[in-house]
N, C-alpha and C positions, 0 to 999 in steps of 0.2 A: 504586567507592568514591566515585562522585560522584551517587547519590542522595540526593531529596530526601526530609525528615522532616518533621513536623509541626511549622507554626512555634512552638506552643504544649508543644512536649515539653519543652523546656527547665524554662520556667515550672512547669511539672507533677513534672514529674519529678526536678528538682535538691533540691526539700527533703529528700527520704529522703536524702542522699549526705551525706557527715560538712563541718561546715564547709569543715575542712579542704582537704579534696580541691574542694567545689564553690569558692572563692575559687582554690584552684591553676587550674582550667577556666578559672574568669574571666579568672583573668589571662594565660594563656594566648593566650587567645580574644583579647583587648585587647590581645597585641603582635603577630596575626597581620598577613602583610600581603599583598596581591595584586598587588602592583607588580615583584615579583621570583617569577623563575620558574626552575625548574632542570630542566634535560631531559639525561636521560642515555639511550643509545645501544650496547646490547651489553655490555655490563657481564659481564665472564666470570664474576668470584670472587662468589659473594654474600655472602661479607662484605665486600667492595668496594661493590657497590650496597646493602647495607645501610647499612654506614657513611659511604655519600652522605645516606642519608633519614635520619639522627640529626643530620647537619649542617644539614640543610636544618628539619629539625625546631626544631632548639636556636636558629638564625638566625632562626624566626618565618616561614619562607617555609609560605604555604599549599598550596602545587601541586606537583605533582612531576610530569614527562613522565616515560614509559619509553619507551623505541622498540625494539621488540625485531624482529631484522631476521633474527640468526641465533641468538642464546641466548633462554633463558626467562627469564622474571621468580621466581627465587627466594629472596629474602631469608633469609640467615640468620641463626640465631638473636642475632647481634648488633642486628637491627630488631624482637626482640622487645617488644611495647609501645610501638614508636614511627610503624609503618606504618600503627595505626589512628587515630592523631592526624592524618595527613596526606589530603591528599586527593590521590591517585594517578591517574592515567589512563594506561593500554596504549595503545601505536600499533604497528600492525603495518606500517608504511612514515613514509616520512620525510616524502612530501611530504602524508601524511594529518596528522604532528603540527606541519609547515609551515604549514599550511590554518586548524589550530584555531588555532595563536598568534596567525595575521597578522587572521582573524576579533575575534578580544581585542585588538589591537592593540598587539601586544608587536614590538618588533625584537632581532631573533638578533645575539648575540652568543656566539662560540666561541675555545677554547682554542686558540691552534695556539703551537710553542715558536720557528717564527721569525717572529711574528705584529709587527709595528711599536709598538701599539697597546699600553700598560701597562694591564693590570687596574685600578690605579691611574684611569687616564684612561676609563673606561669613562661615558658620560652615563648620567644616570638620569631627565631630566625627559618620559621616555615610558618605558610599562610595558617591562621588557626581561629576556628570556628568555638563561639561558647554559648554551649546549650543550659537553657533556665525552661523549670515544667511547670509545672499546676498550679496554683496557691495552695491549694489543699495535700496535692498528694505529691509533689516536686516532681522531678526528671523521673521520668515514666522507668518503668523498671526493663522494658525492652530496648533501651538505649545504653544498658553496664557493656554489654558484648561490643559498643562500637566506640564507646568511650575511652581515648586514648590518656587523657591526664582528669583523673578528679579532682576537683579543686572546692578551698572553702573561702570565704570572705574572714578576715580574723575580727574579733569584735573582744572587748575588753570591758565592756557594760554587765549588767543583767540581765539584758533580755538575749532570746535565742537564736534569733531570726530576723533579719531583714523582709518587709514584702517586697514581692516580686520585680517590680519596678528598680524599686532601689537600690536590688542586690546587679540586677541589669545594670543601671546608671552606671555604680562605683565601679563594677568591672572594669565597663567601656571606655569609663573615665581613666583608671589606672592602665588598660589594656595599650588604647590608641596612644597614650604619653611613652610609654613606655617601648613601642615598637619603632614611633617615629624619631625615637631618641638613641636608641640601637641600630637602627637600618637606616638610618638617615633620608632625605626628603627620594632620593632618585630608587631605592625600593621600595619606600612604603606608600609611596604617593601613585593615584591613577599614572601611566604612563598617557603624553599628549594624545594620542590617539581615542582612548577609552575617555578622555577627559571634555573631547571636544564631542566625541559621541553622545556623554551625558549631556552637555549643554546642549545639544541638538536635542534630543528627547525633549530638555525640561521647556525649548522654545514654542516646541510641536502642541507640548501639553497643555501650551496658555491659550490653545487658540481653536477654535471647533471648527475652521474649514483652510487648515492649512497648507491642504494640499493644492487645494486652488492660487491662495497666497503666492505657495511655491513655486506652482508656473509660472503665474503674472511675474512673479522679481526676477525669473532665469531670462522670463522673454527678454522684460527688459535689460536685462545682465548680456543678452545676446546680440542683442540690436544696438548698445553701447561698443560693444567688442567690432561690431562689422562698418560702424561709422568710420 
């Protein structure tokens, strides 16, 4: 899900799309941001890991890690229409989706529930990834070694735990507020280029023979230019 499209599909191809929907893209696209990243880690239920990618969707986060170590990547039909907004990446090991972040220069930050560190107090003046694990047995124990800040959700109830999804959500929720409120829109926001990039992908992705589309509108885009 992390091919590239023509950087011109956009341009080309958003006229046929009703107003409507092409300003919904736009806007979209203009609250995307790449400074927050969510990586989830065996995710059993998939409406659990779906209902991570709606949060992560809704929050404006562009990226989504999977690590799939012992489950598959199934989303269900709760991440209908919202997985192909995102841009997804499989890791089949931990320290392969280790490797990609600290390359991007993101620092891990994870869930753990007797962690010092408040979600709240999490910094954002470096791009920063937040790892959530299992329902059952949380952030896999091979991930302490690469874990730069541990972090807990605070809770003032009775119960112990947030599930999975939820604890995802409220991150995301206080993460993305939080960054674009500190970094203000011109670091936290896709810069135009990656911006326009996305909406090319998400024009390509509405369409099953867009490459053919593509010529036909350049021909014509060409034979316009030569009149």
């Amino acid at each position: 899900m992390t091919a590239e499209y023509p950087e011109d599909a956009w341009e080309l191809l958003s006229p046929s799309m009703t107003e409507s929907r092409r300003a919904r893209l736009v806007r979209a696209a203009e609250n995307r941001t790449g400074h927050i990243r969510l990586v989830v880690q065996d995710i059993h239920h998939p409406h659990n890991i779906s209902a991570c990618l709606r949060s992560a969707e809704a929050f404006g986060v562009a990226r989504v890690d999977v690590v799939c170590l012992k489950e598959k990547f199934q989303p269900s039909t709760v991440a209908k229409g919202v997985a192909e907004w995102l841009q997804i990446q499989k890791h089949d090991t931990i320290a392969g989706c280790v490797a990609d972040l600290r390359n991007q220069g993101f620092v891990l930050a994870a869930g753990y529930p007797d962690a010092k560190t408040s979600m709240f107090d999490l910094p954002v003046d470096r791009p920063i990834a937040v790892v959530f694990g299992n329902e059952h047995e949380g952030v896999a124990k091979e991930w302490r070694e690469h874990i730069d800040i541990p972090f807990s959700i605070p809770m003032v109830g009775l119960v112990e735990s947030l599930n999975i999804s939820v604890s995802a959500a409220v991150t995301l929720s206080q993460l993305t507020r939080k960054a674009r409120l500190e970094l203000g829109d011109e670091r936290y926001l896709l810069p135009e280029r990656q911006r326009i990039a996305l909406l090319s992908l998400w024009a390509c992705q509405q369409l099953r023979s867009w490459e053919g589309q593509l010529e036909h509108l350049r021909h014509q885009r060409n034979q316009r230019k030569n009149q």
